[in-house]
N, C-alpha and C positions, 0 to 999 in steps of 0.2 A: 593888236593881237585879238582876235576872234577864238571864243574855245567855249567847249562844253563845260560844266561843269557839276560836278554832286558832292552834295553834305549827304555824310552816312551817319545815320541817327534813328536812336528807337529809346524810348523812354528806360526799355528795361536795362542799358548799357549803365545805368546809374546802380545800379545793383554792383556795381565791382564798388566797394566801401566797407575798409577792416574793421574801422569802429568810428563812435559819434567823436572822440577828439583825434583820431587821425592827422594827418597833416594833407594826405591824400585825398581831397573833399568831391565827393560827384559834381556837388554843387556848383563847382567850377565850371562842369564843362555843361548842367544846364543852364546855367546864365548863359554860359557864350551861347548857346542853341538860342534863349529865348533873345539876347539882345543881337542874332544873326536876322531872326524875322523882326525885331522891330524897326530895324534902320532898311528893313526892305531887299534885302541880300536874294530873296527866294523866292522873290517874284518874279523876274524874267524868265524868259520862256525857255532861254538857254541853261537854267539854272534846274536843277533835280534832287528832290529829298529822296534818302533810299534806304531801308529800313538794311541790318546784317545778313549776309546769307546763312544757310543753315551751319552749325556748329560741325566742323569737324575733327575727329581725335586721330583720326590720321595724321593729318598735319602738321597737329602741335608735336605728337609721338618723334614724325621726322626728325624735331630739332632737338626734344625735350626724352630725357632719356625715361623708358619703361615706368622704374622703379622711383623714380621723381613724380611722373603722374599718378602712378598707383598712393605716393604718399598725398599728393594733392588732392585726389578724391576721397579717401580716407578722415583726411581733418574735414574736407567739406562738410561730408557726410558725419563724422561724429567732432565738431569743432571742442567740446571736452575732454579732448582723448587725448593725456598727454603722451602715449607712447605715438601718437603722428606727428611729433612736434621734432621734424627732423626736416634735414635735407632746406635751411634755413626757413621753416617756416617754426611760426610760433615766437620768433624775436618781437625785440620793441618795432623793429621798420616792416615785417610782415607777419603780422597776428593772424591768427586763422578765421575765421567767419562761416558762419550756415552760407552753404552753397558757391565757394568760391571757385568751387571749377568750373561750373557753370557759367558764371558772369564772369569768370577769366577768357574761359571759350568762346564765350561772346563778342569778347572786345576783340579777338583773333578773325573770329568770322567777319566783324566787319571791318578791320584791314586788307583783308584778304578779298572783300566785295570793293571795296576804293581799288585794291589793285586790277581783281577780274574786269573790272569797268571800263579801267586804262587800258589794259591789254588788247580787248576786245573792240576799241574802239569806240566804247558806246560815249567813252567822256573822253576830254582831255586831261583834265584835274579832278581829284578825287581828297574828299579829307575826312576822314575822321580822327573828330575833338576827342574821343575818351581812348584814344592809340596810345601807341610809343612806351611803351614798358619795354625801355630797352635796356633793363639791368638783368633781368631773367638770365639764368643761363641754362645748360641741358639739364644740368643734375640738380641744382638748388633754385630758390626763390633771391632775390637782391634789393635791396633799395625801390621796395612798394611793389614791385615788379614779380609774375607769376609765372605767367606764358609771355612769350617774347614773341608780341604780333608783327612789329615790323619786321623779323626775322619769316615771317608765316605770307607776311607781302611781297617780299623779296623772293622766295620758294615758289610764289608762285606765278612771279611773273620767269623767272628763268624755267619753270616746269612749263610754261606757255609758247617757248622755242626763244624770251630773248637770250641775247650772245651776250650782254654786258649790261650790269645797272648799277649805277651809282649811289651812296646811300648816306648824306649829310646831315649832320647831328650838332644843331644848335644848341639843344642844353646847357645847363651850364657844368652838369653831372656829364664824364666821359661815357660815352655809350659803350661800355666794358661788352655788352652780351652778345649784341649783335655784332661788333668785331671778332667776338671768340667765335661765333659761330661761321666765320665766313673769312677768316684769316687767310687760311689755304685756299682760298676759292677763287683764280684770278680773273672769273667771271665778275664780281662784286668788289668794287673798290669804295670801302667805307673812313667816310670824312669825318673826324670829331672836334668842335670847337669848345674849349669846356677851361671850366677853374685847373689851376695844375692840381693834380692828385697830390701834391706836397701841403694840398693846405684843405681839399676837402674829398669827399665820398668818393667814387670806391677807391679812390689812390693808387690809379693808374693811366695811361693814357699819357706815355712821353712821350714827347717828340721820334725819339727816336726809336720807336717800333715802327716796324715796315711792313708785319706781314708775314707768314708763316715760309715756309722751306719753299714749297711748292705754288707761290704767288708773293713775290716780293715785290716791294711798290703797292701792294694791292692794300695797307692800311697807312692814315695820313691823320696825325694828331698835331695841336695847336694848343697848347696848355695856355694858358694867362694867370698874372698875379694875381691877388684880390687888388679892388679897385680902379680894374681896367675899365675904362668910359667906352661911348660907342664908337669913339674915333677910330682909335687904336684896334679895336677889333673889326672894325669894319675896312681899316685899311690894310691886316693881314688878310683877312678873307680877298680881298680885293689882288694880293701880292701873290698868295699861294692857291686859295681853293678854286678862284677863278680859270686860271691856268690848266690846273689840274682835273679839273671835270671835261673842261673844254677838251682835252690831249686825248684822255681816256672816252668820250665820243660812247655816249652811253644811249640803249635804246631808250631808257626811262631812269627817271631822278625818282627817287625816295626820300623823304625829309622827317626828321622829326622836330618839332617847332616848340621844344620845351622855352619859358620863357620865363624858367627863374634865373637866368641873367639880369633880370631889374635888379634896378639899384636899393628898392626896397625890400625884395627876398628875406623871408626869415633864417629861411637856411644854404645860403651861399650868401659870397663877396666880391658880384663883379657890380660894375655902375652905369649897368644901360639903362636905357628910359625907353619909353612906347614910343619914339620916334625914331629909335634905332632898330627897336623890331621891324618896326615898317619899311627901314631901308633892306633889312636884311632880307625880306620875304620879297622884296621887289627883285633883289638878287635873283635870288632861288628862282622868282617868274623868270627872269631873264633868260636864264640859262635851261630851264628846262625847253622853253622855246627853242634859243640857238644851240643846244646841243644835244639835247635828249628829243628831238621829234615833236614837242610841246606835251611830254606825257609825265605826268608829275603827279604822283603819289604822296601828298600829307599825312602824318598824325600829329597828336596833340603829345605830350609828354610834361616836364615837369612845372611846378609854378605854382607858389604856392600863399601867391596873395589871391585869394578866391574873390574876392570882389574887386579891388583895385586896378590888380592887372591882367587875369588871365583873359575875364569876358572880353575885355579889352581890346588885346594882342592879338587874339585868333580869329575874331571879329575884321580885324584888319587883315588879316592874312587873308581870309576866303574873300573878301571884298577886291584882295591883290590877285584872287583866283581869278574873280567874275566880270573886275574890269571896272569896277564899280568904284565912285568914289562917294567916301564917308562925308559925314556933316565934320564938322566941330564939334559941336555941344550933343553932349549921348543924351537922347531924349527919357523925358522927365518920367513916363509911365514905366522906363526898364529902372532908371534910380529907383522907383517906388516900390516897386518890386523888387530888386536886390535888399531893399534897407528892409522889408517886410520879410524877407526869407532867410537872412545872418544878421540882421543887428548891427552893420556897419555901412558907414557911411561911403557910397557910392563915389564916383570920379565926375566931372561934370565934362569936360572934356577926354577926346582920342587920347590929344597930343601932349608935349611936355617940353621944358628948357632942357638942355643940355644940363649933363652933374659936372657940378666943380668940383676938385679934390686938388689936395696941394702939390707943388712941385713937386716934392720926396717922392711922393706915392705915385706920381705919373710919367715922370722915370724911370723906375722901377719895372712897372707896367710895359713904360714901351720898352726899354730893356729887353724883357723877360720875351714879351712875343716879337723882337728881333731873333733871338735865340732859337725860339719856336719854328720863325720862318724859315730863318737860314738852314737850320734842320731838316726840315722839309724841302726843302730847295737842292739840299746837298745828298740827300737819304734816298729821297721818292721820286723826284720829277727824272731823275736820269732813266730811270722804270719803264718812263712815257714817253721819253722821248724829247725831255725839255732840259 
């Protein structure tokens, strides 16, 4: 596979950060930037760094109701004011901060430049790492999430004449925002692979939703237990979401490539490892090739081992953009500099063994996303035709 491809990137995207102990670290997504140029990812000639386009409040208006963003410029603007401390912001998952519309609008603008780029032909792939705030919804803030840019890339590739885009959501968080936003829409058929909501954040995302009155079929969830390994989720993805992207014949894939599915996450409970990511985003290549036209839209989303796994993962992803293959060993000048800028101790390698977990728990697991599938199989695919 031959493809264009661009990292959208500009140092000021780090400015989206509630506070110094957050969970939501910029940090994250400069390591992946700096360990993107040190393994050589952005040297090819096919390869394009691109800074966001300009901010627009248009846009976000479209998804995000009035009186939501009049409240989010408000806290910006006076982050002591407790009477702006509404419409979810101001909680422990979203604290207000100096100038958060701004650097929310930002990370909008540049989902919105990875989609214009696709559209327009200029790239085939497009990613931005500090994306995927896809908890946001019209009227409140969610789970770290402001402005809901994958909702603002998606907006703008169907405002650009296409007919259908697909929109899959590895997280381990259901992508609650962007489904609500596109439920009834049977132009957008949004995939979520996520912990069941019976056991984390925002606690929803059955199997068995489908989709609003006026676009059934057009939403496709995959809950899993805690403790599902990469097998198992890679062999539902493989049963249902394969199938179903394929049927539905999309001008272009949208992803968000949240990668607190590791089995290390602080805050979820599934058991993948960095070599399941890597299968998974080989996926996502695949198919945006065979079915989307090779036009495939990234963002970044959640993950919240900041040095271990995210530089990691995403690392791995654009390198599944570019065609590129990684070393083994992460070279020693980016460990020096991660251990120099948190105080913890870096990864020496990409890759990783498979997690073991005991029988009980793996059971259970495949269990549970049997359940998951056959739901999907029985709810959605008749939708498409399968």
């Amino acid at each position: 596979m031959s493809e264009r491809v661009a990292l959208v990137w500009d140092d000021a995207l780090a400015a989206y950060e509630f506070s110094a102990d957050h969970p939501l670290k910029p940090v994250r997504v400069e390591l992946t930037v700096d360990l993107v140029r040190e393994v050589g990812l952005l040297a090819p000639d096919h390869v394009v760094t691109v800074a966001p386009g300009e901010p627009d409040l248009d846009e976000v208006l479209h998804r995000h109701r009035a009186d939501y963003v009049a409240a989010v410029r408000h806290a910006s603007d006076h982050p002591a004011d407790p009477p702006a401390w509404a419409h979810g912001l101001g909680s422990a998952d979203n604290p207000v901060f100096a100038g958060m519309h701004e650097a929310s609008l930002l990370v909008c603008a540049a989902s919105r430049e990875a989609a214009r780029m696709v559209l327009a032909g200029e790239v085939d792939h497009a990613f931005n790492p500090a994306g995927g705030l896809h908890h946001a919804m019209p009227d409140r803030a969610a789970g770290f999430c402001i402005y809901n840019d994958p909702a603002i890339a998606i907006d703008h590739l169907l405002a650009g004449g296409m007919e259908r885009v697909c929109y899959v959501d590895v997280d381990v968080h259901h992508g609650d925002g962007v489904e609500a936003m596109f439920a009834d829409d049977p132009r957008v058929l949004t995939i979520s692979l996520h912990e069941s909501g019976r056991h984390l954040f925002p606690g929803t995302g059955a199997a068995s939703d489908v989709g609003g009155p006026g676009a059934l079929g057009s939403v496709a969830n995959l809950p899993f237990m805690p403790g599902t390994t990469g097998d198992v989720w890679l062999e539902t993805f493989d049963r249902v979401v394969e199938p179903l992207v394929r049927a539905f014949n999309p001008d272009a894939l949208v992803t968000q490539l949240g990668c607190d599915t590791h089995v290390t996450d602080p805050l979820a409970h599934l058991s993948l490892t960095t070599d399941d990511f890597g299968a998974i985003v080989a996926r996502l290549h695949t198919l945006a090739h065979e079915a989307a036209g090779g036009r495939w839209v990234a963002t970044g989303g959640g993950g919240y081992q900041w040095v271990h796994v995210v530089p990691r993962v995403w690392t791995m992803a654009f390198a599944e953009m570019t065609g590129a293959t990684l070393p083994v060993d992460i070279p020693m000048t980016w460990r020096e500099t991660a251990r120099r800028r948190t105080g913890q101790k870096p990864p020496e390698s990409f890759w990783e063994a498979p997690v073991a977990v005991n029988d009980h728990l793996r059971r259970r697991a495949r269990d549970e996303a049997e359940q998951s599938a056959r739901a999907v199989e029985e709810l959605v695919l008749p939708h498409h035709g399968l």
